[in-house]
C-alpha positions as CSV (number, residue, x, y, z in Angstrom):
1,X,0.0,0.0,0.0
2,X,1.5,3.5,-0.5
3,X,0.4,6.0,1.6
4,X,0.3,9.8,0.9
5,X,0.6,12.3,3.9
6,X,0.0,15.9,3.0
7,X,2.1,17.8,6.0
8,X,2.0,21.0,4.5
9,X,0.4,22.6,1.4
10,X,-2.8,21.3,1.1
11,X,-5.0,24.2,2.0
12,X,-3.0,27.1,0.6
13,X,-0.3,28.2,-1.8
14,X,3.1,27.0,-1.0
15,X,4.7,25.0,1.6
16,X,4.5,21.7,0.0
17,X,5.4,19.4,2.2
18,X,4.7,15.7,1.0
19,X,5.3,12.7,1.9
20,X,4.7,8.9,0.3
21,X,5.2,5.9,1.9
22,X,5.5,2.2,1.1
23,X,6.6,-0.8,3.2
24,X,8.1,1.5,5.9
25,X,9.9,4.1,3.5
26,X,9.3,7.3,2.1
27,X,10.0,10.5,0.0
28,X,8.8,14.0,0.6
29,X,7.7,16.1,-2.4
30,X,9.2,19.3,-1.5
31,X,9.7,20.5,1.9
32,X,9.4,24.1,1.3
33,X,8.8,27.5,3.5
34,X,5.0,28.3,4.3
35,X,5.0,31.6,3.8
36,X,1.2,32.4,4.8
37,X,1.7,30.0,7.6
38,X,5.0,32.0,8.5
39,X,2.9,35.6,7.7
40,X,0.5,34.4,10.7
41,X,3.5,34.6,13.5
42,X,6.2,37.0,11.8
43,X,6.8,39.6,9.4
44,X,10.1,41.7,8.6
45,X,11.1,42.8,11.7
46,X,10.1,39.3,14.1
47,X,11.6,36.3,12.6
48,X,12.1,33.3,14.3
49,X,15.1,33.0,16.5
50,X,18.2,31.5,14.6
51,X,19.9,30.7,18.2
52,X,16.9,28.2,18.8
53,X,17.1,26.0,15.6
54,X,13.8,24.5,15.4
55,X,12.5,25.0,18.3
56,X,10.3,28.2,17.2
57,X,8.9,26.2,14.1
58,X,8.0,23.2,15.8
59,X,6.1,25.1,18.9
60,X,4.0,27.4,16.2
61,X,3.4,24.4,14.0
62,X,4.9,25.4,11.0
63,X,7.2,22.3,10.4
64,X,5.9,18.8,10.7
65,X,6.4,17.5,14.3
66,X,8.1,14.5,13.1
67,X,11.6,13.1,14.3
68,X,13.4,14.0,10.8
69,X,15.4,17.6,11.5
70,X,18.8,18.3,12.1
71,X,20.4,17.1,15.8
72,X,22.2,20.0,16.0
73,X,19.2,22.6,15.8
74,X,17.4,21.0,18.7
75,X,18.1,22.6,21.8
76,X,17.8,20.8,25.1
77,X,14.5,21.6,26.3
78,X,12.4,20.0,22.7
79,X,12.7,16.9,22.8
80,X,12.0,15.2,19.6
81,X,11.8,11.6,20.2
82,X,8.1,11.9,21.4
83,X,7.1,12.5,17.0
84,X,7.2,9.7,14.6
85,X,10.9,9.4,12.9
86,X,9.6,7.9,9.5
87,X,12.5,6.6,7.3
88,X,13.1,9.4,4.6
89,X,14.9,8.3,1.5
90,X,15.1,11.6,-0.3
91,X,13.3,14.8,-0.8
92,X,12.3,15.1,-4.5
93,X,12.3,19.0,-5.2
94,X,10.4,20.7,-8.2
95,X,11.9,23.4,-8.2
96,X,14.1,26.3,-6.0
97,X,11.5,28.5,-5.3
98,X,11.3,29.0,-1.9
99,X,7.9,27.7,-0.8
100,X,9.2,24.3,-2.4
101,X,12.7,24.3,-1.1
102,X,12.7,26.4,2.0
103,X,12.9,24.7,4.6
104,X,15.0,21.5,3.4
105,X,18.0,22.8,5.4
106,X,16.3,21.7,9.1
107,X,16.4,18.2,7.6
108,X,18.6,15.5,9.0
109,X,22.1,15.8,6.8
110,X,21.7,12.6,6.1
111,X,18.5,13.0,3.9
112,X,19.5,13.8,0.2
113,X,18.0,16.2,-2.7
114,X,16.7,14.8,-6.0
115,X,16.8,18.2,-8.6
116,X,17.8,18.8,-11.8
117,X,20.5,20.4,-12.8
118,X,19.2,23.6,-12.9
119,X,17.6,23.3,-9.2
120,X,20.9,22.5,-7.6
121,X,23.2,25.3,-8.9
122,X,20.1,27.7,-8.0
123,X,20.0,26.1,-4.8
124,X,23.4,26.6,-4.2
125,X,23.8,30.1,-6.0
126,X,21.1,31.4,-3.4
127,X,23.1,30.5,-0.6
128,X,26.6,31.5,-1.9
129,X,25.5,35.2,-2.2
130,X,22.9,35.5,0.6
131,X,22.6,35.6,4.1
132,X,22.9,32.2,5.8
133,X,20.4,31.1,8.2
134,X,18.6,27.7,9.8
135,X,15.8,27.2,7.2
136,X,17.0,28.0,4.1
137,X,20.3,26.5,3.9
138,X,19.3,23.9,1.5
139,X,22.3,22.6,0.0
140,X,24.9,23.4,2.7
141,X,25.2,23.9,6.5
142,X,27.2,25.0,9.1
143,X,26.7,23.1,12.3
144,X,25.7,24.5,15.3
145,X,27.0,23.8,19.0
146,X,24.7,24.5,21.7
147,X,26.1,26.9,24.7
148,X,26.5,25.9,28.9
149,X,22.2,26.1,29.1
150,X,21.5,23.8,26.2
151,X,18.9,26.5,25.1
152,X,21.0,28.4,22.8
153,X,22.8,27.0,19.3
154,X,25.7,28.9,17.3
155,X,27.6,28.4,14.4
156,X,30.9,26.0,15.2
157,X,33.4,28.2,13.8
158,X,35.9,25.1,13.6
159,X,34.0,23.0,12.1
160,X,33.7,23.0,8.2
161,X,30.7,23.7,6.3
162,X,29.2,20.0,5.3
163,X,27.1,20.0,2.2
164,X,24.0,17.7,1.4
165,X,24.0,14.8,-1.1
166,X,22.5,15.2,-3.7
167,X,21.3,13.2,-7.2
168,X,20.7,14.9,-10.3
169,X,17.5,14.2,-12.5
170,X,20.2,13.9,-15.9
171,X,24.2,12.5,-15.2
172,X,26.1,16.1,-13.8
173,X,28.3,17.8,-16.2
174,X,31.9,18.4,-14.6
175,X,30.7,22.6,-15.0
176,X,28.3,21.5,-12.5
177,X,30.2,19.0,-10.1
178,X,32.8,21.7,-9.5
179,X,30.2,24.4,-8.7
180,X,29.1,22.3,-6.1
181,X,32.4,21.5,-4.8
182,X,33.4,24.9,-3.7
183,X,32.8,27.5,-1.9
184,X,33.9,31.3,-2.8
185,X,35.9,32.3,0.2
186,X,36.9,28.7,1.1
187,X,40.6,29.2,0.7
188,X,41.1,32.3,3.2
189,X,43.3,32.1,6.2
190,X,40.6,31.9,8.3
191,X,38.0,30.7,6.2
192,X,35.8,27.6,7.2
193,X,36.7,24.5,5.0
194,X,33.9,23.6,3.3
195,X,33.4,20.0,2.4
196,X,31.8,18.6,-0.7
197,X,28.7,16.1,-0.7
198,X,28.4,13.3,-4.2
199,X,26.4,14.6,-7.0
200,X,25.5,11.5,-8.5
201,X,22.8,10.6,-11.0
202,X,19.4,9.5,-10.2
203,X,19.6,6.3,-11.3
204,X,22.2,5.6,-8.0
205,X,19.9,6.3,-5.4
206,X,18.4,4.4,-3.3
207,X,14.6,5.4,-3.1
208,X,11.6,2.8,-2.6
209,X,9.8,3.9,-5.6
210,X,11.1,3.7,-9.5
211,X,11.2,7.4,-9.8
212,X,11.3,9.3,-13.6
213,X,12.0,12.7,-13.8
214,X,10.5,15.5,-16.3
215,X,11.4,18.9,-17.4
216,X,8.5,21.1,-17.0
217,X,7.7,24.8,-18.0
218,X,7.4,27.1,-14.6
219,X,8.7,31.1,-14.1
220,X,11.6,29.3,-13.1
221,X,14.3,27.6,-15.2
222,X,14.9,23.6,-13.3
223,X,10.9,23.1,-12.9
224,X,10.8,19.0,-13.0
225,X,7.8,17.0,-12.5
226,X,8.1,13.2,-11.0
227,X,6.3,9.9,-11.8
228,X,7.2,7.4,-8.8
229,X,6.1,3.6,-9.4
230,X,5.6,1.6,-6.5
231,X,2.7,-0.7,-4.9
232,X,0.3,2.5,-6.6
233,X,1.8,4.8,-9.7
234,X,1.4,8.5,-8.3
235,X,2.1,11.6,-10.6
236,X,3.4,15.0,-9.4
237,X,3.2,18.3,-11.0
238,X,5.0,20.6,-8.9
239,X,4.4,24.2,-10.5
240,X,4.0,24.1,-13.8
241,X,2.1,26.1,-17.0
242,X,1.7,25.4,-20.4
243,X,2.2,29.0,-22.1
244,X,5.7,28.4,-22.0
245,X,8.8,27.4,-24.4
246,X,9.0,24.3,-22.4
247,X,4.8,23.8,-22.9
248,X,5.7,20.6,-25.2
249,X,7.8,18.7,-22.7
250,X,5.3,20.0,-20.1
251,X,2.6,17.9,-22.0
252,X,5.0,15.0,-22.7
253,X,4.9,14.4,-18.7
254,X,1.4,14.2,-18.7
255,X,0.8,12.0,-21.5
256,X,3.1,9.8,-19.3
257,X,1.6,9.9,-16.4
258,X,-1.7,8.6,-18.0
259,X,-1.2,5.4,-16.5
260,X,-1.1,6.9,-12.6
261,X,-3.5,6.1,-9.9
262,X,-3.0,9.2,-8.1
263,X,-2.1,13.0,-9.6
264,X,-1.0,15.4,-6.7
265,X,-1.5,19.1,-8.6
266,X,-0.6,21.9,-8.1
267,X,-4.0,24.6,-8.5
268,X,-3.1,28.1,-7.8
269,X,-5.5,29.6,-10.2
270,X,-8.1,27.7,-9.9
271,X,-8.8,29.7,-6.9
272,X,-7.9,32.9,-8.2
273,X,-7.8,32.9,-12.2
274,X,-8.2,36.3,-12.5
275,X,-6.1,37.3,-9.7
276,X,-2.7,37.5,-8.4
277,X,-0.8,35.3,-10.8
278,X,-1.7,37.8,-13.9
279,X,-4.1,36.8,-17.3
280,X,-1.2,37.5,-20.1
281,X,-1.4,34.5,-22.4
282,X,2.1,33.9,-22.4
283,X,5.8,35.8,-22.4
284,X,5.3,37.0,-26.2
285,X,2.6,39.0,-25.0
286,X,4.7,40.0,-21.8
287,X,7.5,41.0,-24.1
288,X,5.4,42.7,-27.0
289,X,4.0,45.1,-23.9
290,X,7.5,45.8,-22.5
291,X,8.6,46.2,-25.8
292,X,6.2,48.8,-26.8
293,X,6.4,50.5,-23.1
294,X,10.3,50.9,-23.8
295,X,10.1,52.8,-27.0
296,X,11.4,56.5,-27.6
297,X,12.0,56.4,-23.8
298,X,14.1,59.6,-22.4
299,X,16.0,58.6,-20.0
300,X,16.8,55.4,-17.4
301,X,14.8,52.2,-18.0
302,X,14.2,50.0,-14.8
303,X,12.5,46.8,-15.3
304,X,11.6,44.8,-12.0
305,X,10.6,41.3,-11.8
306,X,11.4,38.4,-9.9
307,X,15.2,37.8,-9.5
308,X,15.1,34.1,-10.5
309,X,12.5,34.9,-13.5
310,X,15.4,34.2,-16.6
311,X,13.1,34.1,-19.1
312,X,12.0,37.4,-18.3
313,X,15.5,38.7,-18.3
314,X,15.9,37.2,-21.3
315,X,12.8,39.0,-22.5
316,X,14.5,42.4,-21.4
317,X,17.7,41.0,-22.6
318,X,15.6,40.9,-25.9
319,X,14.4,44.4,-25.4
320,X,17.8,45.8,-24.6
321,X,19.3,45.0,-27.7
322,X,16.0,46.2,-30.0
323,X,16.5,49.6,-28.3
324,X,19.9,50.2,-28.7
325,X,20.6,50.2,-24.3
326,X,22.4,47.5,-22.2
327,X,20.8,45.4,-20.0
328,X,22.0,45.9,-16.3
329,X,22.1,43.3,-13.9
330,X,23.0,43.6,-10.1
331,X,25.9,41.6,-9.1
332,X,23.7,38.6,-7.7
333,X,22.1,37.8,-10.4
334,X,25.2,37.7,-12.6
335,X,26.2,34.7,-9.5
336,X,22.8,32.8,-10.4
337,X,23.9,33.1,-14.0
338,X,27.1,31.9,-13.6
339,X,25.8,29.2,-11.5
340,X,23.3,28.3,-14.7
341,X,26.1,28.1,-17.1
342,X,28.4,25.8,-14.7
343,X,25.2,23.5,-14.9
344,X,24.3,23.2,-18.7
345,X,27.0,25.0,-20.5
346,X,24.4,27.7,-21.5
347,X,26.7,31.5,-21.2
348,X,24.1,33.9,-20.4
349,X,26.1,36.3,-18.8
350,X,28.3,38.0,-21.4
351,X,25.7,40.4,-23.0
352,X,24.9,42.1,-19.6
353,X,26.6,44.6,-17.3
354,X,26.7,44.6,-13.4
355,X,25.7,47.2,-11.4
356,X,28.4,49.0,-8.8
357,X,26.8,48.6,-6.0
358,X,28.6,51.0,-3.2
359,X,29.4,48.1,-0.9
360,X,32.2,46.7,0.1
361,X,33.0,43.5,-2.3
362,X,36.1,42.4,-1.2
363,X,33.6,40.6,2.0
364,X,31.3,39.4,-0.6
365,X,33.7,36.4,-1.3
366,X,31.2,35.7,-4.0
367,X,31.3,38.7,-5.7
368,X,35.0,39.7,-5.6
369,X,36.1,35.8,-6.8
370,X,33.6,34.4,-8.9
371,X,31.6,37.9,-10.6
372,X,34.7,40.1,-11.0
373,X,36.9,37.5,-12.2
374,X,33.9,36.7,-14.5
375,X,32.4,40.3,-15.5
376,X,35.1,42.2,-14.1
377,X,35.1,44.8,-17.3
378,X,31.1,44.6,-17.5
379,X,30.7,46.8,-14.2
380,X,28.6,50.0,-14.7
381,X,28.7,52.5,-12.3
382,X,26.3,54.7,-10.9
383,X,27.8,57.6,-12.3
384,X,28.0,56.0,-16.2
385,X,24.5,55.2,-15.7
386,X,23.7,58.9,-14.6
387,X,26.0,60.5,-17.2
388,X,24.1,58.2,-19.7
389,X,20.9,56.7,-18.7
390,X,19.4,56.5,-22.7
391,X,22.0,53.6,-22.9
392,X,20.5,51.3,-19.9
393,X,18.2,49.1,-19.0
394,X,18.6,48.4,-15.1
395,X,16.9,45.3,-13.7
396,X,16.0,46.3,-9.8
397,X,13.6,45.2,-7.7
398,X,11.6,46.7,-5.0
399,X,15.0,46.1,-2.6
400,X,17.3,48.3,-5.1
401,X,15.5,50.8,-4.8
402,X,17.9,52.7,-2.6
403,X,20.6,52.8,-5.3
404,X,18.5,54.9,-7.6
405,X,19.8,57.4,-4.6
406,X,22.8,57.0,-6.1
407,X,21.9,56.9,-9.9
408,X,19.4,60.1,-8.9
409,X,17.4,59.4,-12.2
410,X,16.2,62.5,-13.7
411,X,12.9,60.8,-15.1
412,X,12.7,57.9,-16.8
413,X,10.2,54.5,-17.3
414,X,10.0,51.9,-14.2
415,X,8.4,48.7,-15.9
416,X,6.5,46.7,-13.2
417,X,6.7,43.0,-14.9
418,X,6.2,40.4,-11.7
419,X,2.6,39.2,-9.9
420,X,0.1,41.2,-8.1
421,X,-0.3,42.0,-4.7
422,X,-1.9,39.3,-2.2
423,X,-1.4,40.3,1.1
424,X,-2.2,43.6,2.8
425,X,2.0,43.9,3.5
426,X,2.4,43.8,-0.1
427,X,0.2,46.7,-0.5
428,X,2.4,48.6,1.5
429,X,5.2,47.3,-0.6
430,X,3.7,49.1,-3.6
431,X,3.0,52.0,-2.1
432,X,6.1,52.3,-0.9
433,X,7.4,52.0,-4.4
434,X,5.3,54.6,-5.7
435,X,7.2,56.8,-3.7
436,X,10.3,55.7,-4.6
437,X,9.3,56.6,-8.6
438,X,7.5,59.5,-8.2
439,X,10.6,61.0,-6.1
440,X,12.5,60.5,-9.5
441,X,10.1,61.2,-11.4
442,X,9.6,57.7,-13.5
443,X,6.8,57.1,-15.1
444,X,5.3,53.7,-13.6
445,X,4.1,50.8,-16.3
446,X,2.5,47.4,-15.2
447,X,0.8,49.3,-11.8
448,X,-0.9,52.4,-10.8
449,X,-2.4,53.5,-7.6
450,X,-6.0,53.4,-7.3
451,X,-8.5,54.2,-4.9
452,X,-7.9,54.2,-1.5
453,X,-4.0,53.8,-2.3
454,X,-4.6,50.1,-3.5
455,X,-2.6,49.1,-6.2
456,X,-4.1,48.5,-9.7
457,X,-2.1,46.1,-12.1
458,X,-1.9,45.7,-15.8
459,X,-2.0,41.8,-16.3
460,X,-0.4,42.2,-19.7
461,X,3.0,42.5,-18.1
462,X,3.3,39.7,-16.4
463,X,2.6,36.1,-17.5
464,X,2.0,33.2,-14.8
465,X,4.3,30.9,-14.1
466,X,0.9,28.7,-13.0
467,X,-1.5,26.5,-15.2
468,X,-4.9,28.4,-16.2
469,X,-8.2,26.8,-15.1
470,X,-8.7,25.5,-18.9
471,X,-5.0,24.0,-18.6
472,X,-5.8,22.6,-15.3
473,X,-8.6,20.6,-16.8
474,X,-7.5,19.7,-19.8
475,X,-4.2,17.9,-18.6
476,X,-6.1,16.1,-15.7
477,X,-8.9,15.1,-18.4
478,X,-5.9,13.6,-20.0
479,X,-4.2,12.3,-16.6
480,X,-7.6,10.3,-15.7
481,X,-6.3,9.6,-12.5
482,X,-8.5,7.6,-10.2
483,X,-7.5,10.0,-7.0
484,X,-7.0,13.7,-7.5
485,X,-5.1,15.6,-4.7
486,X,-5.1,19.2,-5.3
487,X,-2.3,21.2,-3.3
488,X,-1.0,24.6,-3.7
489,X,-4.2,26.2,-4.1
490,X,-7.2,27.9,-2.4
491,X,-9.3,26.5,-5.2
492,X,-10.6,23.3,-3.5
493,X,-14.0,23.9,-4.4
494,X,-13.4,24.2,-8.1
495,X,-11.6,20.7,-7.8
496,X,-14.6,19.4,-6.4
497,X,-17.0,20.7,-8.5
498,X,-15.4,20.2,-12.0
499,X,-13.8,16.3,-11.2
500,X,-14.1,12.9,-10.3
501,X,-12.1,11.3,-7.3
502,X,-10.9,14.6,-6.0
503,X,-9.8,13.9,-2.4
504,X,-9.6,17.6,-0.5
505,X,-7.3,17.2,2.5
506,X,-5.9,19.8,5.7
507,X,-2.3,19.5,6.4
508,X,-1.6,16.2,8.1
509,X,-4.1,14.4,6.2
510,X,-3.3,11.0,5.2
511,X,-4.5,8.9,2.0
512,X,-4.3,5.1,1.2
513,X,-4.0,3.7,-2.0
């Protein structure tokens, strides 16, 4: 019998957290960061206390209370032995977004990833160039000692960094093994040593289902969707669409899981079709809109969309070179597309420049040894880019904003190209921006401010990276599965209406088949 335990995920967007069982072994579908869960408890400015390791989560219920985390994030007064400890072969990740992947670095070390490619040097890319903390470090870890009390845990500063096995969905590339093998920084003085897990194909690992792997379209490059075989033959779609140029190999995986029993979906607009995720058909019609909304433009472009969205830089790549300007990236993002190329070869990083930031690079280990050595002559300062601004377009986000103090734009376009607002906090977000642009006077495409200082978007900006309603049904009319588990949506009632065998769980519900 396999046996399918939503933990997380079931009864809103994100979090997946799934796990399948047979003959006293399992696999968990993602194991990512609830962030509506999180939003309940925390916001910027209260976050969970690093110095507890899971403590926090596991009091507020927003990891599974199961024996399956890290030893060295549980401080001595949670005691873990009173939850299950169910034998975890792998976790099978769909892709490094974060409310898929999130929260895979409080699981036991000993628990391997199963990603493509793609996914793993993301993964790893994230980490290189961001701040370090208890849930998100996915791929790598530092351990933690706890102090005299027990209560407290910290970073052992002598111990090295110890990375996560992992097994890739296609045999590595050597571009790819030695990405993984190193960390910028490792060979300081007093650097932590940093020691490097197998990358080994999928094929090699040990999992108790017969797992195939599929490339999937999503607003992120990696997306892979998984058939597992076992006593029952379950499908997963992680997030995927079918708009995009990987919409054929998208509909390949479903024509192969025909034969499944079960399909776990994802459904985030079947709740909310018209909402958050934007109605633009597909990233021609993104691109055609930003194309026209960049035309005979005095002064600074600045085109904002989600950092790990590379086919909408490529879009703006696109519309750079149309318009005569470079396309500006900021120094992370050149990392993620370094990372990329050391995983399929693919060199996207030689048409674009990098934004000077005014930091300090030489303690961005990843920037000073990896981007500079990389892009060193593709920096652009803030005072070329003032001097010049007709010959730029400048990807920021909401979080760059503070450079353009820098830059001081003297007018200009700001292209809003990313998904709506769906929280009241990111309503403040966009006002906030509004600020920001009217302060330089930019004229704002892709949102406005409305009526009682809501923000008003233009869907024909942004594109989902999520399956229409009419997609929805047409691949699980061809699916025909005999149990339906929607996840990752609010939507439940449109499931229930529209199909057959549609089993609607809460998180910790539990299916047989």
């Amino acid at each position: 019998m396999t046996t399918i335990t939503v933990h997380d995920g079931a009864q809103g967007i994100g979090g997946n957290k799934i796990l399948l069982e047979e003959h006293g072994k399992g696999v968990f579908l993602d194991f990512g960061k609830n962030f509506g869960t999180y939003g309940i408890y925390y916001e910027e400015f209260l976050k969970n206390r690093d110095t507890r390791g899971i403590h926090d989560l596991v009091q507020l219920d927003l990891v599974p209370k199961l024996d399956i985390y890290r030893p060295d994030l549980v401080p001595s007064d949670l005691d873990m032995k009173v939850f299950s400890r169910p034998e975890i072969a792998a976790v099978l990740l769909s892709h490094a977004h974060v409310d898929h992947s999130g929260n895979i670095g409080l699981l036991d070390m000993s628990i391997p990833i199963v990603a493509s490619p793609l996914s793993l040097a993301i993964l790893k890319g994230i980490q290189d160039s961001g701040m370090s903390a208890v849930d998100s470090d996915a791929y790598y870890t530092s351990p933690r000692l706890p102090d005299d009390s027990g209560f407290m845990l910290n970073s052992d500063r002598k111990s090295p960094h110890i990375c996560r096995e992992s097994y890739c969905t296609t045999a590595p590339c050597d571009g790819l093994v030695g990405f993984l093998s190193r960390r910028p920084g490792q060979d300081g003085k007093n650097a932590k040593k940093y020691e490097p897990a197998a990358c080994l194909p999928l094929d090699n690992a040990a999992l108790p289902f017969r797992v195939t792997a599929y490339d999937v379209d999503h607003s992120i490059f990696g997306a892979t969707a998984y058939i597992l075989e076992g006593d029952a033959t379950v499908a997963y779609t992680g997030d995927f669409r079918l708009h995009g140029r990987l919409g054929e190999q998208t509909m390949d995986f479903f024509h192969r899981a025909k034969d499944a029993s079960v399909l776990v979906t994802e459904g985030t607009r079947a709740g909310r079709d018209t909402g958050p995720e934007g109605t633009a058909s597909s990233e021609q019609t993104v691109y055609e809109t930003c194309r026209a909304a960049s035309d005979d433009v005095a002064g600074l472009i600045i085109a904002d969309f989600s950092p790990r969205n590379f086919e909408r830089l490529e879009t703006f790549l696109r519309i750079a070179g149309e318009t005569g300007r470079t396309l500006v990236v900021t120094a992370k993002d050149l990392y993620l597309l370094h990372a990329l190329e050391c995983a399929d070869g693919v060199c996207r990083s030689s048409p674009v420049a990098v934004y000077t930031e005014l930091t300090d690079r030489a303690k961005r280990k990843w920037e000073s040894e990896v981007v500079v050595g990389c892009a060193g002559s593709q920096y652009v300062s803030h005072e070329t880019l003032r001097a010049d601004p007709e010959s730029y377009i400048v990807c920021f986000s909401f979080y760059d904003m503070k450079n353009l103090l820098d830059i001081r734009p003297a007018g200009g376009v700001y292209i809003y190209s990313s998904c709506e607002a769906f929280s009241e906090e990111m309503e403040i977000d966009f006002r906030r921006l509004w600020q920001w642009t009217d302060r330089f006077n930019l004229e704002v495409r892709g949102f406005s401010i409305g009526e009682k200082e809501k923000p008003v978007f233009d869907s024909r900006y942004h594109a989902s990276g999520h399956a229409s309603r009419e997609d929805l049904a047409r691949v699980i009319d061809l699916v025909d599965p005999d149990i339906l588990v929607p996840v990752h949506t609010t939507g439940h009632a449109w499931f229930a209406d529209t199909f057959d065998g549609v089993r609607i769980v809460q998180d910790g519900g539990r299916i047989d088949v």
